[in-house]
N, C-alpha and C positions, 0 to 999 in steps of 0.2 A: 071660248076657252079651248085652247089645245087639247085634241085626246091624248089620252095617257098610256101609257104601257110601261110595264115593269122592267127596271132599266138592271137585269144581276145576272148578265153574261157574265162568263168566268173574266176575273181580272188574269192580266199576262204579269204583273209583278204581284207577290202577296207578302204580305204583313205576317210573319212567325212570331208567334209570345205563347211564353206559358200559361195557354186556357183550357180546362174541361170544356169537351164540346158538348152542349145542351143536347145535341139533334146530331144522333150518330148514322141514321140512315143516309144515304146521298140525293135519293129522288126527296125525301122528307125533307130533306136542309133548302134543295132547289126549289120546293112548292111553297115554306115559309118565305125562302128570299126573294120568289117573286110576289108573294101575298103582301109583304114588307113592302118591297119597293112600290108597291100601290100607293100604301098607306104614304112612305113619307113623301110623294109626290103631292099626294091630298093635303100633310099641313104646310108644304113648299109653298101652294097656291094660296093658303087661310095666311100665313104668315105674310105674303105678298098681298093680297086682300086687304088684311087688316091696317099697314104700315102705310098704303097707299090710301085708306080712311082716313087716318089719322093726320096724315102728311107726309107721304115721301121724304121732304126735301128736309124733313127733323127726326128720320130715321136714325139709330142708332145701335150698331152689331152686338150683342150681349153675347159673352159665352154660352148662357143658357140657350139663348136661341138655337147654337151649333149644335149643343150638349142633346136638345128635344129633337131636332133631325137625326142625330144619333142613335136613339132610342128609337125612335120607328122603325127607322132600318133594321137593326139586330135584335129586337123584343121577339122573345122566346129560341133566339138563337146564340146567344154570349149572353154570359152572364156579367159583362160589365157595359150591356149596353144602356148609352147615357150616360157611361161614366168614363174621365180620362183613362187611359191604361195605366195600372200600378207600376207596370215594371218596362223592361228594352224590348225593344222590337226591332226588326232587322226584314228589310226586303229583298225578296230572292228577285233578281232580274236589273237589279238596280246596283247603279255605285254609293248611293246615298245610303249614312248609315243615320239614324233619328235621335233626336237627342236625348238625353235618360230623364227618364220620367220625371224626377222630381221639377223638369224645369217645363213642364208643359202649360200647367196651369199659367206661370208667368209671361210665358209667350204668345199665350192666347192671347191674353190679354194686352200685350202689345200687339198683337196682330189686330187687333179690334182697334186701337188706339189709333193706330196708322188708316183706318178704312174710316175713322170716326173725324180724323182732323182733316181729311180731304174728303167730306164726302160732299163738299159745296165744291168743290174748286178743281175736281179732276172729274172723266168719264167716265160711265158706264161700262166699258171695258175695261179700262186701267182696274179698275176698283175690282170687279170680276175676276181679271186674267191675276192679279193678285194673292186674290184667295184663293183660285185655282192651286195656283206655286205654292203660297203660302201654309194652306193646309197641307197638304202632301208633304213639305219639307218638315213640318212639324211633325206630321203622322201622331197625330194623341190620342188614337184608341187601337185598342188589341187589334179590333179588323172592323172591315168597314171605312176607315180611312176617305179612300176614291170616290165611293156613292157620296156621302157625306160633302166632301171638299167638293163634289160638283152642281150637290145641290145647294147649298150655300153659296156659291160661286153664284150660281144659275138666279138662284132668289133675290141676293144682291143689284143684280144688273136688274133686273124686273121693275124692283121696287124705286133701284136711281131713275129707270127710264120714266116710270109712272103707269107700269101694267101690267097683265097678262098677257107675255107675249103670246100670238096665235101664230098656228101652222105646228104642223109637224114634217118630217121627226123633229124631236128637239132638241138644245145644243146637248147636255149630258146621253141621247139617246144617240148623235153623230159621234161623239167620244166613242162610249161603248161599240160602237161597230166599226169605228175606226182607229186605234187607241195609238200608232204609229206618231203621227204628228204631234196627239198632246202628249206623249214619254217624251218626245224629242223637245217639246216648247218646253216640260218637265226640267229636264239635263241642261239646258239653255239655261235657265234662269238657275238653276242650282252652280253652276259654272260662275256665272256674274256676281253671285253674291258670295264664292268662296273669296273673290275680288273685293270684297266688300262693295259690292252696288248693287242695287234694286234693279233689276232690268227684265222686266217679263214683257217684252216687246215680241217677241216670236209668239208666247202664249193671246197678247193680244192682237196679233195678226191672225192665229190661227181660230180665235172667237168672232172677229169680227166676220171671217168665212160663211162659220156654222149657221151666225145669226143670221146671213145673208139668205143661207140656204134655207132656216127655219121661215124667215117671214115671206121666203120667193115664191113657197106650198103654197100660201092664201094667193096672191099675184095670180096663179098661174088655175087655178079654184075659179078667181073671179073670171079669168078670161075664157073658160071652158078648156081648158088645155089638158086639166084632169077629172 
């Protein structure tokens, strides 16, 4: 199993909505969100566990699944964590504006649709680099968004391949220290579907990298290199 580390360096775009913040101190918000990001790492791995017991290959994306990654993340930090956001949200840093709340739920839901009718018949990436784009374009919670969409993303690809992937860092933990390419694979596919097309080809080149670099640690492990 991969070591772990708490993946809540500051994001460069944020998610504004009208929330009371549970946790007004800033060192106190940073020592939950990295105690959080433990945790939803820990049910990323059980949910990947479990689905690859049961049978990967009859895996099937639930919103609640998302919804419980949600809730790890922001428990005791937002008060709607695990739960869609009620109302607009708006990213600073970004030209994407999110669509109004009341059509989240429905889009989730076809967002699961779409990873559920191809999950025999397309890749590992594709399926990933997806919900990468796809959650983000949707943004359905007050905050948290990013962690969220990448560890579902991240979980996804795990469960299509049939494991835990090994090696670090890992791909949401390359993101975070590098967040340039995945804003830019971000704008790419937001660009192709104001065209009306699906096209997260740059997000699935820029995955296929990461996972290069995540499985290259062990390679480089076995030959004494590190």
């Amino acid at each position: 199993m991969p070591k772990k580390r708490a993946v809540t360096e500051p994001e460069q775009r944020h998610s504004r909505a009208l929330e009371p913040d549970l946790i007004l101190d800033p060192q106190l918000k940073a020592e939950a969100e990295a105690k959080n990001g433990l945790r939803q790492y820990d049910l990323g791995i059980r949910i990947i566990e479990t689905a690859i017991e049961r049978d990967s290959e009859k895996f099937k994306l639930r919103p609640s699944t998302i919804l419980s990654l949600h809730r790890e993340a922001l428990n005791g930090i937002s008060a709607y964590a695990g739960l869609w956001r009620p109302a607009g949200v708006e990213i600073q840093g970004s030209k994407h504006t999110p669509v109004g709340a009341h059509l989240v739920p429905e889009l989730i839901e076809s967002m699961c649709d779409y990873v559920n009718d191809r999950w025999q018949s397309t890749t590992a990436i594709h399926i990933a680099a997806y919900l990468m784009w796809r959650l983000n374009w949707i943004h359905p919670f007050a905050d948290g968004n990013g962690r969220t969409a990448r560890m579902t993303s991240y979980g996804a690809m795990s469960i299509k391949i049939g494991r835990v992937l090994a090696g670090t860092p890992t791909i949401p933990e390359q993101i975070v220290d590098n967040r340039v390419p995945y804003f830019d694979a971000l704008d790419a596919a937001d660009i192709a579907w104001k065209q009306d097309r699906v096209d997260v080809s740059k997000m699935e080149d820029l995955l296929s990298v990461l996972l290069a670099n995540q499985l290259m640690s062990i390679y480089l492990i076995a030959g004494g290199h590190r």
